[in-house]
C-alpha positions as CSV (number, residue, x, y, z in Angstrom):
1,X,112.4,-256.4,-21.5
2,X,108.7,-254.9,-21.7
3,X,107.4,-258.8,-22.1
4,X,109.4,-259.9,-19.0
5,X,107.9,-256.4,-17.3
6,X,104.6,-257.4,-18.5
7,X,105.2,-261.0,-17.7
8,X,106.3,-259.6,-13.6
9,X,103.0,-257.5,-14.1
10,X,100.9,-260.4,-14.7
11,X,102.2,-262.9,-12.2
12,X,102.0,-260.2,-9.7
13,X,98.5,-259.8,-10.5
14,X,97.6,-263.1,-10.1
15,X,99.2,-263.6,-7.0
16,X,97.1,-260.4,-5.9
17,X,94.2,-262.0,-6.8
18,X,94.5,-265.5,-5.4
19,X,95.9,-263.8,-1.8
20,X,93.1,-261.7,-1.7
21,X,94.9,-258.5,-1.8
22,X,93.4,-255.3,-3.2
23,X,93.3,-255.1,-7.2
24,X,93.7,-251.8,-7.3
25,X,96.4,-251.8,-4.3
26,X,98.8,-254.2,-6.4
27,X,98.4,-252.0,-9.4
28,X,99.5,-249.5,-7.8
29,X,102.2,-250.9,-6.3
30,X,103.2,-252.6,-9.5
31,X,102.9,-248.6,-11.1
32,X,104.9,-247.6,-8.3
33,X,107.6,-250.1,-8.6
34,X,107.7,-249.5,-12.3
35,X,107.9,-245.4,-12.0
36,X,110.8,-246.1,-9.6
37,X,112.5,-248.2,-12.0
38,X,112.0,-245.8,-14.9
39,X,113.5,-242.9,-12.2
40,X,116.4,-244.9,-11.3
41,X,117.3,-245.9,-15.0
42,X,117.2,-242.0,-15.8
43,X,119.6,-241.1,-12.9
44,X,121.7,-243.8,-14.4
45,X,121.6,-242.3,-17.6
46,X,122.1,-239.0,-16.3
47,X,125.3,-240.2,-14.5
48,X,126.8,-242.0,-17.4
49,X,125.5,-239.1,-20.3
50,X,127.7,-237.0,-17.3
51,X,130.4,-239.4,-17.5
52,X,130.8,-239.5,-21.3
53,X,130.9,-236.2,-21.4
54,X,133.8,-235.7,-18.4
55,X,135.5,-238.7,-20.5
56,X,135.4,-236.6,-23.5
57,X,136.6,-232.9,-21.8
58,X,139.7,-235.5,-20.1
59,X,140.6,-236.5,-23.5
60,X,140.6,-233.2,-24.9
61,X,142.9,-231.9,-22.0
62,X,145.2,-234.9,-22.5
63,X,145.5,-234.1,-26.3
64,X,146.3,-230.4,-25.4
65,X,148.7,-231.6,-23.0
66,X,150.6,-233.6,-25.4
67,X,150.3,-231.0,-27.8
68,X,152.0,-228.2,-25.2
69,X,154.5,-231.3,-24.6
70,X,155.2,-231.9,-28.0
71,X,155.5,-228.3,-28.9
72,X,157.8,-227.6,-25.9
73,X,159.9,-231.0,-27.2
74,X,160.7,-229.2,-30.5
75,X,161.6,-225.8,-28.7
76,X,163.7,-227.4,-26.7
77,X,165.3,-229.4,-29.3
78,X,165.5,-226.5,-31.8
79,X,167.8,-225.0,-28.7
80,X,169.9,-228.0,-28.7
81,X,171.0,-228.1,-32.3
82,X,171.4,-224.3,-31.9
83,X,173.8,-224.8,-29.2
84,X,175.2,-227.2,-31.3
85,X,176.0,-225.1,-34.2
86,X,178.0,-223.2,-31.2
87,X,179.9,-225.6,-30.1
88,X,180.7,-226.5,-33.8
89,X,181.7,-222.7,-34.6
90,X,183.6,-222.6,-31.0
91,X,185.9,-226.0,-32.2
92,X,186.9,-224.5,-35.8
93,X,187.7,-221.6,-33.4
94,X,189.8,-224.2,-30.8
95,X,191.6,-225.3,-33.9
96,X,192.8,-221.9,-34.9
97,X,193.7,-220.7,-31.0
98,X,197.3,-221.3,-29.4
99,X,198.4,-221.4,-25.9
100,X,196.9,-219.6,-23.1
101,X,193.5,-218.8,-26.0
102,X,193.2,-222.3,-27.1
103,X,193.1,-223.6,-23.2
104,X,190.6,-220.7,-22.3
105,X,188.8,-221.7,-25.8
106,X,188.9,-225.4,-25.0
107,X,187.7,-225.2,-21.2
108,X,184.5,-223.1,-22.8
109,X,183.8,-225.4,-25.1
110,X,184.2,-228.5,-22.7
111,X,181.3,-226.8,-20.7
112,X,179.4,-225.9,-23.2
113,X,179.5,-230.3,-25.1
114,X,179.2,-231.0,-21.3
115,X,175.8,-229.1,-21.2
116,X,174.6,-230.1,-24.7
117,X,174.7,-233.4,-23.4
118,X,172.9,-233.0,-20.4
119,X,170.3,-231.2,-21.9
120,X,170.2,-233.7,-24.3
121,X,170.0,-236.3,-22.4
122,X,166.6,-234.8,-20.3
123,X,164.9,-234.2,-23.7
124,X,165.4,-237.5,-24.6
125,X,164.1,-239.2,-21.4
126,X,160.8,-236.9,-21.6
127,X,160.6,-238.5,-24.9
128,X,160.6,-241.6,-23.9
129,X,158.0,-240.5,-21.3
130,X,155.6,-239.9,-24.2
């Protein structure tokens, strides 16, 4: 890059030269040209050092997010298989019931499979979200 700068520099010199132009004019204006280049390649690297940086806090947030979803995943599933131990506990109590208990008993624990499942069935999905 600095022989192709030095390459420009030269044949802009010579054109100076042969055109008549002021020597010291086209230096400057060669200087000039080169000082903006060298301002607008530190803005860019400003901009993309910024960049990196954003890129970097985003990532971190996106790791804490999935750690606060993961760790809300097991909490929810740790629920789930404690609601199951219920419903376990409330059929060996369905088998020992009899008439009017065992139809109270059963219509409980219908709910309560019904909204295992449910529940189970969301936690799953947001899983598959993942």
């Amino acid at each position: 890059m600095r022989l192709f700068m030095g390459q420009m520099f030269a044949l802009a010199l010579g054109f100076a030269l042969l055109s008549g132009a002021d020597l010291p004019k086209a230096m400057a204006e060669q200087t000039s040209r080169t000082e903006q280049q060298k301002q607008a390649e530190g803005t860019l690297e400003k901009r993309l050092k910024e960049l990196g940086r954003d890129l970097d806090q985003l990532g971190n947030r996106m790791n804490t997010a999935a750690e606060k979803a993961r760790d809300e995943m097991q909490q929810s599933l740790k629920d789930l298989k404690s609601r199951h131990k219920d419903a376990e506990k409330g059929l060996e109590d369905l088998r020992k019931s009899a008439g009017a208990a065992w139809e109270k008993t059963k219509a409980a624990l219908d709910q309560a499979v019904k909204e295992l499942q449910e529940k189970y069935d969301k936690l799953r999905k947001k899983e598959e979200q993942q």
